[in-house]
N, C-alpha and C positions, 0 to 999 in steps of 0.2 A: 688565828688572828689575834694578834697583841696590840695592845694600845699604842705604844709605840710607833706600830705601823702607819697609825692613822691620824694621830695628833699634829697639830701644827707646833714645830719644834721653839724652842728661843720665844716665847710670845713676848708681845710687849707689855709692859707692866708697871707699877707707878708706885708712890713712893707715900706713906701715908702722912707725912706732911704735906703732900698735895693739894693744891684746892678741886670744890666741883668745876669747877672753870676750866683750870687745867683736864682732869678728868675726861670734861666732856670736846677738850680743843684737842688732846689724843685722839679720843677714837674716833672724830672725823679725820685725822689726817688717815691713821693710818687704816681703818676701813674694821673698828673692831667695835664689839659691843660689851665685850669683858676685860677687866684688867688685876690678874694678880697682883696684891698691894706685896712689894717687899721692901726691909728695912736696907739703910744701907752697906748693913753686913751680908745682905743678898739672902736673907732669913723669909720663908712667906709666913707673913701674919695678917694675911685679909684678903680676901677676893670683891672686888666689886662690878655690878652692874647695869647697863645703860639705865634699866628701869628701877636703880638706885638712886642715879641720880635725879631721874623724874620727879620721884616720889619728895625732894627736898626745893624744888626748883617752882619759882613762881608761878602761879596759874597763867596762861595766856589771855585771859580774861581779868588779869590785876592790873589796876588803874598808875603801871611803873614805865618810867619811860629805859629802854634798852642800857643807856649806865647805870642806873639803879640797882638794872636787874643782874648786868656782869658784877658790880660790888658785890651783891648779896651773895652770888654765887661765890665770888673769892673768898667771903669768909669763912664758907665752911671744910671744913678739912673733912679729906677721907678718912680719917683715923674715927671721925663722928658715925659715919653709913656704913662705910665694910662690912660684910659679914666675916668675924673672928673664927679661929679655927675653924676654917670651912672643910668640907670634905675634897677630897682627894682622892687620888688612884694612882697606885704603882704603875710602871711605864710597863712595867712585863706583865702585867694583869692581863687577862683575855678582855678582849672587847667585850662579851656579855657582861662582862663586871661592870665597866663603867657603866652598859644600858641597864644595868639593876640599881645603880647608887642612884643614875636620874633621876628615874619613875621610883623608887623607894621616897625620896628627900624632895622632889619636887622641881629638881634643879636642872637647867639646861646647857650647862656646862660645868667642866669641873678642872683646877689644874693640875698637873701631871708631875708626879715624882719620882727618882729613882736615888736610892741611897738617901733621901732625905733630901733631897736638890730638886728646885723647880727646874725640870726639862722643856714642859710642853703646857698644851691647854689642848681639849679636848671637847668640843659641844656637840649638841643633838645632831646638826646638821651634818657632821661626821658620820655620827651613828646612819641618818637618811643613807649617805652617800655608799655607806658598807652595803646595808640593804640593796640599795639598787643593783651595785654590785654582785650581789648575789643573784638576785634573780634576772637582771639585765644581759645584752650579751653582746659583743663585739661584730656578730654579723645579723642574716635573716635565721631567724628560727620557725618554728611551733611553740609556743607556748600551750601547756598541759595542764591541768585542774582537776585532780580526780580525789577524792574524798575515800580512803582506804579503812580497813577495818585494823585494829592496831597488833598485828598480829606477825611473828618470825616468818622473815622471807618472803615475803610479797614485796616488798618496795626491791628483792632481789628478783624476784617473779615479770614484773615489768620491765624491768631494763636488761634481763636476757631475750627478751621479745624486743626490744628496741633497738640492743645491739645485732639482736639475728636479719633486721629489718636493713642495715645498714648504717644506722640512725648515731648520730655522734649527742651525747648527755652533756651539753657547756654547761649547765648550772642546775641547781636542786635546791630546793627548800623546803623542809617539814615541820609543818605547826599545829597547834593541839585543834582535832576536827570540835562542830559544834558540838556532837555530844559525847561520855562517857567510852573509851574503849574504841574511838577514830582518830583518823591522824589528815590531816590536808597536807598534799603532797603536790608542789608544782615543778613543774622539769622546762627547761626549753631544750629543745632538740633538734639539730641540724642536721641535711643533708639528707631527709625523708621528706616527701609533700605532706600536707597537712593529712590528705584523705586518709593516708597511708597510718601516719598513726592515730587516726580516730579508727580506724578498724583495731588496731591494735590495745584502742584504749575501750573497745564495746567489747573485743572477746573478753577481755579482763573483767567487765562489768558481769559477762555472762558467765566466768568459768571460778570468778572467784569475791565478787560480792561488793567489785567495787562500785563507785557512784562518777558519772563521768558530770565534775561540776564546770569547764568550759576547753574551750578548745580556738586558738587562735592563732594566724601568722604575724610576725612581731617584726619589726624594722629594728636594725643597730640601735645600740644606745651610743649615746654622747657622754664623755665622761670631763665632771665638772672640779675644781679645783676643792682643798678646802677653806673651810669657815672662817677663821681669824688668821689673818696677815703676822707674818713673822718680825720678830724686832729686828732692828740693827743698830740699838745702842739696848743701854741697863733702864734700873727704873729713873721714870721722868717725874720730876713735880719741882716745885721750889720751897723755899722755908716760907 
């Protein structure tokens, strides 16, 4: 899974003589809460976000009446709030990269480059959507929960007994168990009733150590769009 894959391509993006005005009359059109700042040699030199321009923007409890408050907003330019050299991720990076820059830096989006050229933008709710992805599944399943000891050939041990069962594996994920030397392992599995592989998930428990932590039948997932709307012109602002 590359970033590429997942990113919303062409974002829209604004011009860092911009004002917060401008700014914030973007991202309601077009339904965004990020906007790579680039120059008009189409160079990025700043990323910013909605709750950038929060952080400059009169209190809703200030004694201004709404022209006042559009003035004040027009004078400040983005070149004042952006964050400068912001980070970034290659468009061919694996998706775990961008979810380490996030949770590393703090950040809930990041934009996207390839060769040095703003491609895309990229945020958390992307990262959600891969997730779900993952573990979600296009018809009825079992959903599986079993808590494994972190050991060669057991997560092959289980899914030769699931295929012997008739059992089809749509999706798999493995994450670190609560303690030292486990692994949490969840599968959905179609085309076995549930009972069918809870027998399958108790021998396992009995012949070889695992922990059966739930056991569930799961309705289709619905598959949702992503996070930031793509542009259809260059960066927006005025002088």
């Amino acid at each position: 899974m590359l970033v590429r894959h997942y990113m919303t391509p062409n974002p829209v993006t604004i011009l860092p003589t911009a004002s917060v005005e401008d700014a914030f009359y973007i991202m309601h059109e077009k339904g965004v809460h990020h906007l790579p700042v680039q120059d008009y040699a189409g160079r990025l030199v700043g990323f910013v976000a909605e709750h950038d321009l929060l952080l400059v923007s009169p209190s809703p409890t200030a004694a201004i009446t709404l022209h006042e408050m559009l003035y004040q907003l027009a004078q400040v330019k983005i070149s004042s709030i952006m964050s400068e050299h912001p980070i970034t991720v290659d468009a061919d990076a694996p998706l775990e990269e961008a979810a380490r820059l996030m949770v590393e830096h703090k950040l809930d989006a990041l934009p996207v480059l390839s060769q040095g050229e703003l491609v895309g933008i990229i945020t958390e709710t992307d990262i959600f959507q891969v997730f779900l992805e993952v573990l979600d599944t296009p018809v009825p399943a079992v959903r599986l929960s079993m808590l494994i000891p972190d050991e060669k050939g057991l997560i092959a041990y289980l899914c030769r007994h699931i295929a012997a069962a008739g059992g089809n594996i749509l999706s798999a994920g493995e994450f670190h168990g609560p303690k030292p030397g486990t692994r949490q392992l969840t599968l959905r599995i179609a085309e076995v009733p549930l009972e069918q592989v809870r027998a399958i998930a108790e021998r396992a428990v009995q012949e070889r150590g695992f922990v059966l932590l739930d056991i569930r039948e799961c309705a289709p997932a619905e598959k949702t769009g992503h996070a930031e709307a793509p542009a259809d012109a260059g960066p927006a602002g005025k002088e």
